[in-house]
N, C-alpha and C positions, 0 to 999 in steps of 0.2 A: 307274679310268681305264685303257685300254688300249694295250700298249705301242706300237703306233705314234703313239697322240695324244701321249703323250710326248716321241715324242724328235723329233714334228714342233715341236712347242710348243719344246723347246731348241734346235731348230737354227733356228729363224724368229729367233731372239734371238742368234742365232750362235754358239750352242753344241754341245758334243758330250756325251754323257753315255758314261764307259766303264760295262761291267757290273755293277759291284756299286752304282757311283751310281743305276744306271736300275733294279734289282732295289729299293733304296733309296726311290726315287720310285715303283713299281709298290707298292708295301708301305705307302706315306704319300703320297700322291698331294694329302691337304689342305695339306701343306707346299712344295708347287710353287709357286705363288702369292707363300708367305710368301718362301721361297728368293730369287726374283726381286724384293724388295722389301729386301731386308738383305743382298742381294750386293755394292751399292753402299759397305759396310763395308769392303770391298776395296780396297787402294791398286788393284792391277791383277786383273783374272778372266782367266784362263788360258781357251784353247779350247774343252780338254777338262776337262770335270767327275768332279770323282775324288770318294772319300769324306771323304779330309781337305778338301778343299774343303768341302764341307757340313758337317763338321765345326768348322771355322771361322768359317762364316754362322752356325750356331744356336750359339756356343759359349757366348752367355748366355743361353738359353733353359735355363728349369729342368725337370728331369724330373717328367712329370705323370702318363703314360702306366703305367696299373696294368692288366694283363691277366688276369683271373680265370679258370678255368675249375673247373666245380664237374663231381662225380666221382660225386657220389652220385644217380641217377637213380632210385628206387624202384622196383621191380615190383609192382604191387597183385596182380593176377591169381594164382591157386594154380600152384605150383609141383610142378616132377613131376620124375622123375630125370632124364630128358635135361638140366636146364637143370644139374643139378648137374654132371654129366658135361661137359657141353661147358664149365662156368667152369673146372674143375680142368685140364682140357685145353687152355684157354688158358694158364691160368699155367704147366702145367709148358712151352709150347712159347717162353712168355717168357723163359722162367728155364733154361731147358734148352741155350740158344746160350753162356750165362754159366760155365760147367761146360768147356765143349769143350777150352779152350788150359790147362786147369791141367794142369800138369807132375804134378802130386801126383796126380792120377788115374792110376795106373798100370793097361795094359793095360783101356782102356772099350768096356765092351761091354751090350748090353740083357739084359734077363733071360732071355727066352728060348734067348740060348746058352750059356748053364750047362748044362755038360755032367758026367759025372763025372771027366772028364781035367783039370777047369778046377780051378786050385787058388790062382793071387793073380790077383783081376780087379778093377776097379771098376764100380761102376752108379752112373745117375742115377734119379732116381724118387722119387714121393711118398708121404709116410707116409700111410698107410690107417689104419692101427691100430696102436698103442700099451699096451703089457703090462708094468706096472710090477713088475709080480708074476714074470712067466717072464722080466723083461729083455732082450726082443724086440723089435724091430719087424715090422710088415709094408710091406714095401717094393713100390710097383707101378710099374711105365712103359705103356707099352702096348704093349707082348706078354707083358704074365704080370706074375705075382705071387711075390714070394719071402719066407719069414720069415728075418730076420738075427738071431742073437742080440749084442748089448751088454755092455759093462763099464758099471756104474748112472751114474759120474760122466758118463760120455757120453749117455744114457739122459735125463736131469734136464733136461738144455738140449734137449730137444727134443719138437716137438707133433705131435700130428696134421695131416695137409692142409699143411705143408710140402713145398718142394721139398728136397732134398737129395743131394749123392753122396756117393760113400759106399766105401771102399778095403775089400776081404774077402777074407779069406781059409776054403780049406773046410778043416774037419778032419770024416773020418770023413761022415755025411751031414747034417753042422752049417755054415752058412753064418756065420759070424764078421766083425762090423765093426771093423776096425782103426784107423780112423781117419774124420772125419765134416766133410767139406767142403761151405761156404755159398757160396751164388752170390756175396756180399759187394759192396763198394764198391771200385774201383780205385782206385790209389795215383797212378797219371798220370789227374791232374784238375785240369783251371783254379780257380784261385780267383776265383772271378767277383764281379763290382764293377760300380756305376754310374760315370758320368763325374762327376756331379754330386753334391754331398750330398744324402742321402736317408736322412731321418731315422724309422725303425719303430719305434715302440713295442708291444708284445704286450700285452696285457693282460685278464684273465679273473675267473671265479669271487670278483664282487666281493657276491654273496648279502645284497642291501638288503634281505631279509623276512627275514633271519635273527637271532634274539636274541641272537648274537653278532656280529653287524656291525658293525666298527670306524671307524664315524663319526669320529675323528679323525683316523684315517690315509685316506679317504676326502676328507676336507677338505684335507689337506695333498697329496694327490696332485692334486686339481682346484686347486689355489692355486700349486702348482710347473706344471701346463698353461698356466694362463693368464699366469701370468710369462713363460713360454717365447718370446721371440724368433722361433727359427727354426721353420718350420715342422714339424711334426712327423704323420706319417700315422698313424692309429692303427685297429689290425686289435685286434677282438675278439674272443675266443673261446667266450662263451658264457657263460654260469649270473652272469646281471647278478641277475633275480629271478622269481618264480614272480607277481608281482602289476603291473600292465600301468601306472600309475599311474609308479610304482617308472623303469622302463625309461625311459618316456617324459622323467623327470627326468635321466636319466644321458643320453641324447642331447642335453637342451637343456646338461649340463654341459661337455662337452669339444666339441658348438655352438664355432667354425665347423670348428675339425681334420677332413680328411677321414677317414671311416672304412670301417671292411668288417666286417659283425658274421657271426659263425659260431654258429649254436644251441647252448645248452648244453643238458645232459639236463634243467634244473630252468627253463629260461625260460620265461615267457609270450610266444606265438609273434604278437608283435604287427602286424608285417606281411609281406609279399611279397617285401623287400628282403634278408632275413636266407638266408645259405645254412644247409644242413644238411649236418650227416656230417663229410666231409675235404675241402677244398679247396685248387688250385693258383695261386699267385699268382707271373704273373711281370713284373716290373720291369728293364727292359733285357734284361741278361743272367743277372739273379739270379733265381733259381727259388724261393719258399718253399711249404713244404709243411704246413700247417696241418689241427688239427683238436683239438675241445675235449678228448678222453682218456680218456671214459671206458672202452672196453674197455684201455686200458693196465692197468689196476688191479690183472684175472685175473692178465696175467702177470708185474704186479710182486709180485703175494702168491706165484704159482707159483716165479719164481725168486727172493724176496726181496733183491731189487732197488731202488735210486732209481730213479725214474721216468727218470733221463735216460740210465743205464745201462741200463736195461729196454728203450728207444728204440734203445740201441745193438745191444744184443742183435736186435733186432727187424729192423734195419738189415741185418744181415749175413745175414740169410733173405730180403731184399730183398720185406718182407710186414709191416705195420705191424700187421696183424690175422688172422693165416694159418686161423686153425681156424673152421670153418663152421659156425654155430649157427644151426637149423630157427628158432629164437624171435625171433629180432632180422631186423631188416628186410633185404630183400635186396635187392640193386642189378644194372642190367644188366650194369654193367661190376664190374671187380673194383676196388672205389675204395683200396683200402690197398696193393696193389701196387705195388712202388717201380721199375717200369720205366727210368726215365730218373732217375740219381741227384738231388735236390735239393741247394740251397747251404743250405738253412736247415730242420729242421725246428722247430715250435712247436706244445708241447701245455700244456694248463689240467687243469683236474680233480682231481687229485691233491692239491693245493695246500702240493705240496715245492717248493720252490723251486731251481733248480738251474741250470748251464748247462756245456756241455763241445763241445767239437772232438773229431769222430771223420772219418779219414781227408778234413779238407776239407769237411768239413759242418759247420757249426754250430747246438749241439743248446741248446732253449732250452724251461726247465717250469716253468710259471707257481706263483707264491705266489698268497695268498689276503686278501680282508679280513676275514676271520675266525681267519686263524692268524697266517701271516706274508706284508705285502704288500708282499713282493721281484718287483720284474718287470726287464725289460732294452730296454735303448734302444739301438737297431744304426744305426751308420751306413752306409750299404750300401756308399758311396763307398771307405771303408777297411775295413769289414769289421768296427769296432772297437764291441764291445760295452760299455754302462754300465748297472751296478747302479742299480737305483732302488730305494730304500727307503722307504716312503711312513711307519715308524711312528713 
């Protein structure tokens, strides 16, 4: 609906709509109707319609409104090196604004002005190459190319096709990293909340073909569902089973609960509904950022890691999956890119069970019905996470 029909439509009723009420109405235009129907709630309606105002009309209306947007677009088509070039040159120009205001960057500059006068600078730039052996990197931006040599403890936390800066100094005609700054997560961040309870449960890698499936703790998690009162939305992350029978059963179980299923590596891709890869789910204000895990695995065996510190890890490179692998499908966008910080992330796969707060984010990694079926029930309203132990 268009902003004049708008704010003809409230002033025919003798009203006034200020800005963020009528941006409000521009953005939900099916609630205009209802608004003028539940306003009568009101001892008295002021002239002008403000946002508490509507706030107060829908104050018992419950939050329904789940906004998905999926990240992983495939490219069928053979791939050649421009497309590699121009995704890395997206990311470093995402991640590259991130780096600007660090005080810790002393004297930044691109590589090209490395001179031999130049003796403490920092750079920005993406690892090309990785020498475990010479304890090197190759550093690139775009004007040139530089090898830095490392100290190994520095050296270990770090991959190929990252962004990173990077503090150096020269001795002699050796370029020396001093210190290794992540684009990371800010510390001034809202803790974002619904108005309403809003009850998430995660839940994954429940493997009903597998000879270790724990049918008991499987019963007792659909028997604590269906006891459950209040309503409870429940996002899936994949690897329910490899046999179509199987799936179809675990839909009619947690039948009527709304859900959002995300593919796992071992599912039967039973229909159209399911997303695939990483996906963004946002609810009000709350952002979650979901995806089954399994390339976590590499770099929890790389850094021997919990999966939820491995996430952390991953977090402060602002890159849930940085290194480019020819063999694994490729996407137009860069879907693991952490662009816009998330309130929640949530991985499966692994099936450690785990959960942790890192700068304001709440990090959450699915158990299993085959080892241990620890999952967590978040209220988004307070933020307040609940163990579930199904065994």
């Amino acid at each position: 609906m268009e902003r004049g029909t708008i704010i003809k439509k409230f002033l025919t009723n003798g009203l006034q709509l200020d800005s963020d009420s009528l941006n409000f109405f521009i953005k939900n235009p099916e609630k205009i109707d209802v608004f003028f129907q539940k306003k009568e709630k009101l001892k008295k309606t002021p002239p002008i319609i403000s946002l508490n105002i509507i706030e107060n009309v829908f104050e018992d209306d419950q939050v329904e409104t789940i906004e998905i947007k999926t990240r992983t677009e495939e490219i069928k088509e053979k791939i050649n090196v421009d497309y590699f070039t121009n995704h890395l040159n997206k990311r470093y120009d995402v991640l590259r604004p991130m780096f600007t205001n660090r005080l810790d960057l002393i004297n930044l500059i691109s590589i090209n002005k490395i001179t031999q006068k130049t003796n403490k600078f920092s750079l920005i730039g993406l690892i090309s190459e990785k020498n475990i052996y010479d304890k090197t990197i190759e550093l690139e931006d775009k004007t040139g190319r530089v090898v830095v040599l490392l100290e190994e403890s520095m050296l270990n936390n770090l991959v190929e096709d990252e962004i990173i800066g990077i503090v150096c100094e020269k001795s002699e005609d050796r370029i020396i990293g001093t210190n290794i700054i992540h684009p990371n997560i800010s510390l001034k961040r809202a803790i974002n909340k619904t108005k309403k309870d809003f009850y998430c449960l995660f839940i994954s890698d429940i493997h009903m073909d597998s000879d270790l499936f724990n049918e008991k703790a499987y019963t007792n998690f659909i028997n604590w569902l269906r006891g459950e009162e209040k309503k409870i939305h429940i996002f899936v992350l994949g690897d329910i089973s490899s046999k179509r029978k199987d799936i179809e059963k675990f839909i009619s179980d947690i039948s009527p609960h709304t859900t959002i299923f995300l593919m796992g590596d071992k599912d039967y891709n039973i229909n159209t509904d399911v997303y695939h890869g990483i996906i963004s789910v946002k609810i009000e204000d709350v952002n979650i950022l979901m995806f089954h895990g399994e390339n976590l695995e590499f770099y929890s065996n790389l850094w021997k890691l919990s999966p939820e510190q491995t996430i952390i890890n991953l977090t402060k490179k602002r890159h849930l999956n940085p290194i480019i692998n020819l063999n694994k499908k490729i996407y137009k966008e860069d879907p693991y890119l952490i662009d816009n910080a998330p309130d929640i992330i949530v991985s499966g796969h692994l099936h450690q069970p785990g959960t942790t707060n890192y700068k304001g984010i709440t990090i959450i990694c699915n158990g299993s019905f085959i080892s241990e079926p620890i999952y967590w029930l978040i209220n988004l309203r307070t933020r307040e996470s609940f163990k579930k132990d199904f065994s």
